[in-house]
Structure formats: C-alpha cells, structure tokens
NUFI-164282 format. One record per residue (C-alpha): residue number from 0; residue in one letter; x, y, z. Coordinates in steps of 0.02 Angstrom, whole numbers. Each point is the difference from the previous one (the first is absolute). Layout:
BEGIN
{i: NUM	aa: a	px: X	py: Y	pz: Z} .
...
// end
This chain:
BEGIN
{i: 0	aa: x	px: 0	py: 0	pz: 0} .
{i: 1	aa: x	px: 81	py: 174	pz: -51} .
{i: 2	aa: x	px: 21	py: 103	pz: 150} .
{i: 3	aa: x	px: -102	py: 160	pz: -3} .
{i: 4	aa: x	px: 90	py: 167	pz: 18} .
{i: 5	aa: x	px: -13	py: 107	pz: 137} .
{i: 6	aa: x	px: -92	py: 161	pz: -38} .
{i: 7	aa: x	px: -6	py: 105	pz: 159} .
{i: 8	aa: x	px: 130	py: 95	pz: 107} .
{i: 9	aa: x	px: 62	py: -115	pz: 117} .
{i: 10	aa: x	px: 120	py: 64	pz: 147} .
{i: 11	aa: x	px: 90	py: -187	pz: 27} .
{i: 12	aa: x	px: 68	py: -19	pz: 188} .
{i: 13	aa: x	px: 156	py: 84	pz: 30} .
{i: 14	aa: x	px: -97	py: 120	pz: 106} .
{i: 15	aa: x	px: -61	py: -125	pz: 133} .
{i: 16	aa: x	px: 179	py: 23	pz: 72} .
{i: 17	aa: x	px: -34	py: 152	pz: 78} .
{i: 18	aa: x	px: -191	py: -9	pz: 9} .
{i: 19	aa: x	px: -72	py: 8	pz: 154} .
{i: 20	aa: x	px: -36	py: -182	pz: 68} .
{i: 21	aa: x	px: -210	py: 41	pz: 4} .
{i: 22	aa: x	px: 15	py: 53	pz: -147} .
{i: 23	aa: x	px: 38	py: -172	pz: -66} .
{i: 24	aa: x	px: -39	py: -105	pz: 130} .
{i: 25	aa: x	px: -176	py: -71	pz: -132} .
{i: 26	aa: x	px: 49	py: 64	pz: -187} .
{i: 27	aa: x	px: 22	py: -141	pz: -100} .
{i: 28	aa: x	px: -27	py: 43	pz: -179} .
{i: 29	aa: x	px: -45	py: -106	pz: -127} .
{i: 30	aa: x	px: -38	py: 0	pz: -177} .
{i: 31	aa: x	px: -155	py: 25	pz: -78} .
{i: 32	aa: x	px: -41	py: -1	pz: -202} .
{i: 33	aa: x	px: -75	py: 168	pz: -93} .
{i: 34	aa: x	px: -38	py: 22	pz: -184} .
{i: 35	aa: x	px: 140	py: 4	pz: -85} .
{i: 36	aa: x	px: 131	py: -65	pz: 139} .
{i: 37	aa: x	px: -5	py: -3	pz: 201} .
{i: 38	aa: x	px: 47	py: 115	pz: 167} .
{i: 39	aa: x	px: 14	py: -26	pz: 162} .
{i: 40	aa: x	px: -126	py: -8	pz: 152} .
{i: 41	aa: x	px: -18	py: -11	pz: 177} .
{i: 42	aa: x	px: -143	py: -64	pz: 87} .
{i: 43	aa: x	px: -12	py: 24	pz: 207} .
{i: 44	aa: x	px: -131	py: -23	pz: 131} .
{i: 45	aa: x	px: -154	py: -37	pz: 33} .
{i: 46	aa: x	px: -170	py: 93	pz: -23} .
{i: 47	aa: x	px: -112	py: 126	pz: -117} .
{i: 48	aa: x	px: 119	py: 13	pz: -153} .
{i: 49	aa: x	px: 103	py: 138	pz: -28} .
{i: 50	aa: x	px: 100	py: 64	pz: -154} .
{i: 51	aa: x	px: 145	py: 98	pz: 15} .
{i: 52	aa: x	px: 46	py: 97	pz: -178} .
{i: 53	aa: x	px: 197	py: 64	pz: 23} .
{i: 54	aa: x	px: 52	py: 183	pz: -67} .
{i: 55	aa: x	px: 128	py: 19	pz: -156} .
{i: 56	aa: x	px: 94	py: -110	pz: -61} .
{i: 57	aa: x	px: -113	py: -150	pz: 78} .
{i: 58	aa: x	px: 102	py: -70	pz: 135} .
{i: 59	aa: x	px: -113	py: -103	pz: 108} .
{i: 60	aa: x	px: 128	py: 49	pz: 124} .
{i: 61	aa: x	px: -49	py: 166	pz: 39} .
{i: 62	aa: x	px: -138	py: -73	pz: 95} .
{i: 63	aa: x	px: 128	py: -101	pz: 108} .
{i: 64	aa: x	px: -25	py: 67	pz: 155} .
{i: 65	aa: x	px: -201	py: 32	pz: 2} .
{i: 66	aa: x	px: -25	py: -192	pz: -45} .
{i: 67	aa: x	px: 45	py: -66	pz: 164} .
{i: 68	aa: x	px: -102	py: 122	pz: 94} .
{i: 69	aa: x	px: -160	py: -17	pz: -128} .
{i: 70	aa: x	px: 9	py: -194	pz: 12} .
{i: 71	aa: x	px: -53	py: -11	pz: 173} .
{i: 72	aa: x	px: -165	py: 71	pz: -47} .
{i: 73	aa: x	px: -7	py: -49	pz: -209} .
{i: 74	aa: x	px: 35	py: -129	pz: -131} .
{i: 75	aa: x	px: 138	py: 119	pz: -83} .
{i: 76	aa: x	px: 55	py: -18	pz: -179} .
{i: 77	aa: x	px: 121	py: 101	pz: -90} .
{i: 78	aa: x	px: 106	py: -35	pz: -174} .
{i: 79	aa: x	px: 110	py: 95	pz: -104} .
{i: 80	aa: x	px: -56	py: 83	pz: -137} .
{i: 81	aa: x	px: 48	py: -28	pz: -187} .
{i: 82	aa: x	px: 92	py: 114	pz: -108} .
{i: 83	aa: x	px: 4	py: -98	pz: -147} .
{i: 84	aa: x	px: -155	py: 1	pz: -110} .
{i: 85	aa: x	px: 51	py: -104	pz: -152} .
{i: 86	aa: x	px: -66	py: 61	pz: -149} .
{i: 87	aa: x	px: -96	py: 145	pz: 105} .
{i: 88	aa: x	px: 51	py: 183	pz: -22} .
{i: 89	aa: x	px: -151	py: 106	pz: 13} .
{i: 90	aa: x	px: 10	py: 71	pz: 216} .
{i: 91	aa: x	px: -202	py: -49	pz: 7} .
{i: 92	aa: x	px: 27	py: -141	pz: -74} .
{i: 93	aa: x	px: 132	py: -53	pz: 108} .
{i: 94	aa: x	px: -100	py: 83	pz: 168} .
{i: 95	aa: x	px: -122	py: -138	pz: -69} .
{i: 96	aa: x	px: 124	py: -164	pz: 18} .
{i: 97	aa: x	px: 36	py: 66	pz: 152} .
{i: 98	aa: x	px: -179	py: -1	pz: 59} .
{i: 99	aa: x	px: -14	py: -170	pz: -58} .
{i: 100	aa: x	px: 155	py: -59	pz: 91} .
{i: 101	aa: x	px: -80	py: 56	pz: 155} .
{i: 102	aa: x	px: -174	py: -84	pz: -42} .
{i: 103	aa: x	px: 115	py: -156	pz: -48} .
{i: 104	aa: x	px: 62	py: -15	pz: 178} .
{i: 105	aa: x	px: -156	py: 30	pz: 82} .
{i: 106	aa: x	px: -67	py: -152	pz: -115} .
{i: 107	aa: x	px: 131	py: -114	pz: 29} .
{i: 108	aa: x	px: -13	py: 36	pz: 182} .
{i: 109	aa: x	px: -199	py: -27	pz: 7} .
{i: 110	aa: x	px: -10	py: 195	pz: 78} .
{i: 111	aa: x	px: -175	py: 60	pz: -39} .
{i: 112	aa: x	px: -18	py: 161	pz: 92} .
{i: 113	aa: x	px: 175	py: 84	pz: 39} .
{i: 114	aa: x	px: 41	py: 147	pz: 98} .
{i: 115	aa: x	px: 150	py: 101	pz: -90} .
{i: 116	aa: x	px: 137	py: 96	pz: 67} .
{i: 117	aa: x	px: 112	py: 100	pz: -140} .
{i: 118	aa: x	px: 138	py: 108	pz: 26} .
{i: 119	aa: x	px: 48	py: 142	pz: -107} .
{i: 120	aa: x	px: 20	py: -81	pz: -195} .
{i: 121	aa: x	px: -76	py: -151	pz: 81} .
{i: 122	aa: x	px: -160	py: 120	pz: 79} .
{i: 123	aa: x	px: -19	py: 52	pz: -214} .
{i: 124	aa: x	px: -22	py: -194	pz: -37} .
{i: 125	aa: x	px: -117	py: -5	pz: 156} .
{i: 126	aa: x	px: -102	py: 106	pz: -85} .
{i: 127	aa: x	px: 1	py: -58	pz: -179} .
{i: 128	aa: x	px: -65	py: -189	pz: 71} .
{i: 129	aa: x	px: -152	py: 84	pz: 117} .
{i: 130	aa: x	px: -51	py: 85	pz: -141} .
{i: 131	aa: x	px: 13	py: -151	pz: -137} .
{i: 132	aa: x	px: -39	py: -141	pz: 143} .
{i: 133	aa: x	px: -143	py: 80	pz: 135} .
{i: 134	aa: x	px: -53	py: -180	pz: 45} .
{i: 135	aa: x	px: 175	py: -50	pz: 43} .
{i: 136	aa: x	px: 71	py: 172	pz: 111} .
{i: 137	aa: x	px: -97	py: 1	pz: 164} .
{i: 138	aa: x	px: 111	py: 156	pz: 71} .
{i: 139	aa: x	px: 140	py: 88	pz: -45} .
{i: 140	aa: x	px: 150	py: 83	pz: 113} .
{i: 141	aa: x	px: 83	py: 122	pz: -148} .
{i: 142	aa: x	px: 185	py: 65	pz: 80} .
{i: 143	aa: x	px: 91	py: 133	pz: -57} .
{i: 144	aa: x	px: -114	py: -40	pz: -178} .
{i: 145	aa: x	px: -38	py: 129	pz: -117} .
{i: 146	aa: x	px: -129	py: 22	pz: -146} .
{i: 147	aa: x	px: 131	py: 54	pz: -129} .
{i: 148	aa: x	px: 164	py: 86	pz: -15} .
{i: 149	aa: x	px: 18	py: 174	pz: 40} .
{i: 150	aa: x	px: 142	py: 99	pz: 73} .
{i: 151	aa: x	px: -48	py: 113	pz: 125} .
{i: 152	aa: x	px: 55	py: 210	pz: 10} .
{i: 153	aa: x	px: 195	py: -6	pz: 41} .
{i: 154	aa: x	px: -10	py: -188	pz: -22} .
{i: 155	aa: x	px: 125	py: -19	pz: -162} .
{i: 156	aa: x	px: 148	py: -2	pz: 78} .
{i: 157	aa: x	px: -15	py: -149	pz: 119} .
{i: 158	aa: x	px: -88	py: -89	pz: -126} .
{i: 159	aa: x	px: 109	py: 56	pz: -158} .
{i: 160	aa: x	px: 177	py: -6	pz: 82} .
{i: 161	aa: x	px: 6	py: -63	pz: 188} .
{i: 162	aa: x	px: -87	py: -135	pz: -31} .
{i: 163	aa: x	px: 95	py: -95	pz: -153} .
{i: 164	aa: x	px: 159	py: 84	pz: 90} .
{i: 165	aa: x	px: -55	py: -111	pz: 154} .
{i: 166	aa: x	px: -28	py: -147	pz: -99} .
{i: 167	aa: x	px: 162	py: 7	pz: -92} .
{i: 168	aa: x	px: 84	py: 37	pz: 179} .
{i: 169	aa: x	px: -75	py: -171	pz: 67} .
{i: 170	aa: x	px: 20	py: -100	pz: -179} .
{i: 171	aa: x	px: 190	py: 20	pz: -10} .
{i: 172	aa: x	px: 59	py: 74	pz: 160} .
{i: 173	aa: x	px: 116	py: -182	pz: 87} .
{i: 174	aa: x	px: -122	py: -34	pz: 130} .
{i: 175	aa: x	px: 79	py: 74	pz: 155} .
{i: 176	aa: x	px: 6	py: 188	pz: -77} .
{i: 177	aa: x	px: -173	py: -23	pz: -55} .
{i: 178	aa: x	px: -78	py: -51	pz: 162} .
{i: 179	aa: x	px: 73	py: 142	pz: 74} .
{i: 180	aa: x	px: -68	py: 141	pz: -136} .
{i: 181	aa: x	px: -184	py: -105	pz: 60} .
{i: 182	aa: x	px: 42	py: 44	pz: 158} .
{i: 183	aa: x	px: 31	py: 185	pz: -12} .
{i: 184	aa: x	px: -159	py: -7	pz: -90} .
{i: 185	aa: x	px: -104	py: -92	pz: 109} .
{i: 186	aa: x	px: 59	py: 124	pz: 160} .
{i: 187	aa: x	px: -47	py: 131	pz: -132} .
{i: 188	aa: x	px: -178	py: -70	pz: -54} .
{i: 189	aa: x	px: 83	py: 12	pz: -190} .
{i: 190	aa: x	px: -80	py: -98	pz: -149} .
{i: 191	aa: x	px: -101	py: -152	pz: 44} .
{i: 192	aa: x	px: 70	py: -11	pz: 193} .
{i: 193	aa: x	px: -31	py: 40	pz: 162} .
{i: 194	aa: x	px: 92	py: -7	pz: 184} .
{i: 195	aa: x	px: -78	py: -168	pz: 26} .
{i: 196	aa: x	px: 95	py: -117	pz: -147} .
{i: 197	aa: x	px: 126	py: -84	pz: 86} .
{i: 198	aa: x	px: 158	py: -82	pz: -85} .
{i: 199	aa: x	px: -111	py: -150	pz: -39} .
{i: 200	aa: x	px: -131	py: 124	pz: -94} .
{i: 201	aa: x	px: 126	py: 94	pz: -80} .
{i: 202	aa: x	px: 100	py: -147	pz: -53} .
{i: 203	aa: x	px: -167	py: -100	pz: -78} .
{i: 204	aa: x	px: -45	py: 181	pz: -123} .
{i: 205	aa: x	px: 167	py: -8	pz: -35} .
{i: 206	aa: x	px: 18	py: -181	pz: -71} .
{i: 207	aa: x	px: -166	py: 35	pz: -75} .
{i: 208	aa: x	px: 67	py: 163	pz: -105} .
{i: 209	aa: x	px: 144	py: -104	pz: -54} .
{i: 210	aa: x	px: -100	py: -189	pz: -51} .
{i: 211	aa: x	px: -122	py: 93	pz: -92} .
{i: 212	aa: x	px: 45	py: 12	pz: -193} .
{i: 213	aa: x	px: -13	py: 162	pz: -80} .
{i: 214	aa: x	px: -132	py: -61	pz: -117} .
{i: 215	aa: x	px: -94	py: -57	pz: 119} .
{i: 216	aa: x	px: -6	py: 186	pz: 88} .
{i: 217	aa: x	px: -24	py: 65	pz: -145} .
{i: 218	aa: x	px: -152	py: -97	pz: -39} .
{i: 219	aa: x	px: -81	py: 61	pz: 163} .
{i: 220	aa: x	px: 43	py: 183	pz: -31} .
{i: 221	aa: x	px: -99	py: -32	pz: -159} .
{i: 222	aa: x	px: -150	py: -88	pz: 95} .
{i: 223	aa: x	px: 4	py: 147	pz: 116} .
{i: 224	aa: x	px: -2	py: 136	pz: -116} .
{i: 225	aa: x	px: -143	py: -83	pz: -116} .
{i: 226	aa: x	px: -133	py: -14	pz: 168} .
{i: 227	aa: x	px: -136	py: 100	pz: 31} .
{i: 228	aa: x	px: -153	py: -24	pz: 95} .
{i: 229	aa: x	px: -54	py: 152	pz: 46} .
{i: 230	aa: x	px: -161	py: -33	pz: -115} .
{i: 231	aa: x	px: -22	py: -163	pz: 79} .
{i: 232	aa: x	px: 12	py: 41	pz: 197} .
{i: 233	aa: x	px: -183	py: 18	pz: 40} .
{i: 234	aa: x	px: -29	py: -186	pz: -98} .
{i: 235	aa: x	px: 132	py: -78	pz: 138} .
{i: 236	aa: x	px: -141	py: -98	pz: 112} .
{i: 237	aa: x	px: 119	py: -71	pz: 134} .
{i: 238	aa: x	px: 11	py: 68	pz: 148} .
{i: 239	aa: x	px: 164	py: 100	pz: 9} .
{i: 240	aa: x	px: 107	py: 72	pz: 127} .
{i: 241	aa: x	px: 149	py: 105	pz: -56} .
{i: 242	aa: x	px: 167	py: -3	pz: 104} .
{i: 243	aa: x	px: 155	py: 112	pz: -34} .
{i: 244	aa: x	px: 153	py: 41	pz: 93} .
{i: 245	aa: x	px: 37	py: 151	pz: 108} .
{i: 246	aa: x	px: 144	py: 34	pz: -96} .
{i: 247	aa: x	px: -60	py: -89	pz: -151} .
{i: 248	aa: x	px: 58	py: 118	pz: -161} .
{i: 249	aa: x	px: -108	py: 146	pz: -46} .
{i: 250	aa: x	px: -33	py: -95	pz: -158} .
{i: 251	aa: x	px: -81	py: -130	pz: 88} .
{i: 252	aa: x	px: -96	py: 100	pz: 142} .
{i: 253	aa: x	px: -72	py: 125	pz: -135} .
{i: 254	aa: x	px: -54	py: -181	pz: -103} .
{i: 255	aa: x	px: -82	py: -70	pz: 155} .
{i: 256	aa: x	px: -98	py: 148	pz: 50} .
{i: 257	aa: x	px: -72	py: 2	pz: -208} .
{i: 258	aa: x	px: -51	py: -187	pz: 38} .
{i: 259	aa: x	px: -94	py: 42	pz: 141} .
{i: 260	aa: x	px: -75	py: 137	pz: -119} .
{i: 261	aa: x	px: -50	py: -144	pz: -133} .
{i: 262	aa: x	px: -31	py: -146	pz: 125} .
{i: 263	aa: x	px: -175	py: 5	pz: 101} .
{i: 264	aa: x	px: 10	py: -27	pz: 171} .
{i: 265	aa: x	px: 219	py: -15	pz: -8} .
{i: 266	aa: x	px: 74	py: 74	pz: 134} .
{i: 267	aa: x	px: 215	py: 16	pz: 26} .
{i: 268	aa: x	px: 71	py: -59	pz: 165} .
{i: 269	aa: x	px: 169	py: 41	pz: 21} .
{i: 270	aa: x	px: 145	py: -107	pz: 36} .
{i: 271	aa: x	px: 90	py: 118	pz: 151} .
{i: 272	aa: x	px: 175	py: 24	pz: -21} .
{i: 273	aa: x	px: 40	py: -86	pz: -143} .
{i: 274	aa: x	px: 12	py: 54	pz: -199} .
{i: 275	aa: x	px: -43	py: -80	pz: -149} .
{i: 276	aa: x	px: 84	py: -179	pz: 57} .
{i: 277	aa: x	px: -136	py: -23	pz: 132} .
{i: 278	aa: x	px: -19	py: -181	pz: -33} .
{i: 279	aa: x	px: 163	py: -35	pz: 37} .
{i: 280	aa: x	px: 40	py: 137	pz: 141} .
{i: 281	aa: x	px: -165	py: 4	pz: 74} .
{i: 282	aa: x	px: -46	py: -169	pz: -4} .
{i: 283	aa: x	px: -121	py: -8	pz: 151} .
{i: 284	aa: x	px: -106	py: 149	pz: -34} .
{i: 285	aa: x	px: -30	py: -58	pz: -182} .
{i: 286	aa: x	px: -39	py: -186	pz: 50} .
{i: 287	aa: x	px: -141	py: 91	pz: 150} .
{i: 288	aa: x	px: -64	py: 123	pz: -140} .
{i: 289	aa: x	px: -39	py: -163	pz: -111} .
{i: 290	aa: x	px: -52	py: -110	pz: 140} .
{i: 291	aa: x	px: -134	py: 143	pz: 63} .
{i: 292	aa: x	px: -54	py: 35	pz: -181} .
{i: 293	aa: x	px: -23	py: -178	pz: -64} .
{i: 294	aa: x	px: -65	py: -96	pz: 128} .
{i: 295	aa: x	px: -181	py: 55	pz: -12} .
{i: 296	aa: x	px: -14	py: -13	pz: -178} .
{i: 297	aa: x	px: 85	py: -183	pz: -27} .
{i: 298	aa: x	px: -85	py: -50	pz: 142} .
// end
C-alpha cells in the first residue's frame, strides 16, 4: 500500500525536551487520513466533545497547555491543520477543504453536536464551519479571532516591520541568542508575548517559527487576507463568547470588539495579564472561560 503524504504542519517532538511535564503528561498523537493525504490528532478525556481549532500555521500544539486543563471537564480533540491543497488554489476554495477536514474528524470520531474553541486564524475557521455546518457547532469560544484583516491607525509598523523582523530574529537567531531577544520582549509585552511565557513558552513559538515551511506561512497569510465575514456575522447561530488578551495586539482587540458588533448575543472576556498568546500563557483562565461557556449548551 503506497504511503499517503503528510499534508499539514506538523511540529515533530524535539520540543517535549523542555516542555513542561503537564503539558505532555496525555498527548499522544496519532495519525489520521484527510482528502488528499493525513495530519496529526490528539484525542484526551472524557465528556461533552470539544474541538480545539489552533491559530496560524496549524500547530495542534498551541493548544498544549489548555488540553490538560479542558480534559478534566471535555472529550478534547485538536489536529493540525493542512497547508497543502493539491490541485486547490482558489483561498474559498481552500477555506472549504478545510471545513471539510474538520467535519471529517468529527465523522470519524462519531461527534454529533460539538462545542468549538478557535484561536485567532483558528477562531476565522471557527466561523467559516458554524456558518456552513449549524447542526454540527453547538457553541463557539472565538480568541483573539477576527472577521477579516485590517490594520488598525498606527498599526503598520508592528505589523509591516516588527513583526517579520521578529520572526526572522527567532527563525535564524542559534537558539540561545534568540530566547533571550523573546525574553526582552516578553518583559516588554512586544509582538505576540507577554510577562507570563516562560522559557518553555518561548522555546515551543520558537521551534514552531523555525518547523514551519515558508510555503506553508505563506499559504495562511493568503487564507487570512481572502476572509471576510462581516456580511455573515448575524447568520452565526451558535452561541459565542469572545475572549482576547489584555495585552493582546491592537489589531486583535479592535477585531474582537467588531465581532461582538456582528455576533448577537457575543460578549469578550478578557484573558488578565496576558497578550495575544493567552492559550499558552494564560492557560487556566482560558480553560474556566470555556468550561463556564460550554457547559450549559453541550449539556
């Protein structure tokens, strides 16, 4: 049997060396078959079932340290997400498969009624599958999410030069100079970080920026930039409850506040004292803000 290529980011394991052992102590990934090739998925806990959708690129792992937390209370489920679309190039077309690889999962895993948590990127496919899929998305926690792509008054700079400066900093910098620019920036609330990512944090974003391939970022700047539901926002049925970071960027702040706008009955909680990396530096209040939101409507 010819063995099927894999077509989502995938972060491997070099960073369980200096995870944090609850981190790890229950993900065991395994494979699992989409159209055109397969990913990688973890499944923990026990419960009403709960999908976690992971920000650009698609590493499951940025959900790493809320799983352990939300599968005391949920059956959790996250996978990462798939940058190759063969013979796919239109971005709504694409924003489609990806639709369909979450409706896939839920199918293979007989989940009928799902509560959905999605962070930034991941919050944009949130939305995309309550719209297309009503009858499968029971409630939806959107994080730092946004509606489309817009750069905020006095915005351009950090998003135009700081940031891909960053990124380059973290890609190619040997690792010990690197972890110690994300520590000045951290202390500093700079970029994506706050005072709360430890080495451990700072050392997982950074293997991240440097095992994702260029193409594959690229693809996901392209996904971002071609969604838009700000005509859709009043069709989202789901119950939704919008969470952002107190020092989340003022891109994503001013995109949560237009969701709340768009979404009836959305409200934003914030994640206190942590930026746009919440899920990782803010574990706890992230995992209560879910638990609170969708117990009573998975029942």
């Amino acid at each position: 049997m010819a063995r099927m290529t894999h077509i989502a980011v995938r972060l491997g394991s070099e960073w369980r060396t200096h995870a944090q052992p609850g981190w790890i102590e229950h993900w065991t990934p395994r494979r699992f078959g989409l159209r055109g090739g397969t990913t990688e998925l973890v499944e923990v806990g026990s419960g009403p079932p709960l999908v976690l959708v992971p920000p650009l690129p698609g590493f499951k792992e940025a959900f790493v340290a809320c799983v352990p937390l939300l599968a005391a209370s949920f059956r959790v489920v996250t996978f990462d997400q798939r940058w190759i679309f063969p013979g796919v190039k239109d971005p709504e077309r694409r924003w489609g498969m990806l639709v369909e690889d979450a409706e896939r999962v839920c199918d293979a895993l007989r989940l009928d009624r799902v509560g959905v948590l999605g962070h930034s990127l991941g919050g944009a496919l949130a939305q995309r599958w309550a719209l297309a899929h009503p009858g499968r998305v029971a409630a939806l926690v959107l994080s730092s999410s946004f509606a489309h792509v817009r750069t905020p008054a006095g915005g351009h700079r950090a998003r135009f030069l700081e940031q891909p400066l960053v990124l380059a900093l973290q890609r190619f910098l040997p690792r010990a100079l690197a972890l110690a620019h994300a520590r000045r920036l951290a202390r500093d609330r700079g970029w994506v970080y706050d005072p709360a990512c430890d080495s451990a944090i700072l050392d997982l974003v950074r293997r991240a920026i440097r095992a994702c391939p260029v193409r594959a970022a690229a693809s996901c700047v392209r996904l971002a930039l071609a969604h838009d539901t700000r005509n859709s926002l009043a069709d989202i049925g789901a119950p939704t409850r919008l969470v952002v970071g107190q020092y989340d960027t003022a891109f994503a702040r001013d995109a949560a506040r237009e969701l709340e706008r768009g979404i009836r009955g959305a409200t934003i909680l914030e994640s206190e004292g942590a930026g746009h990396l919440h899920p990782l530096s803010a574990p706890a209040r992230l995992a209560e803000i879910v638990e609170d939101w969708m117990r009573p409507h998975l029942g």
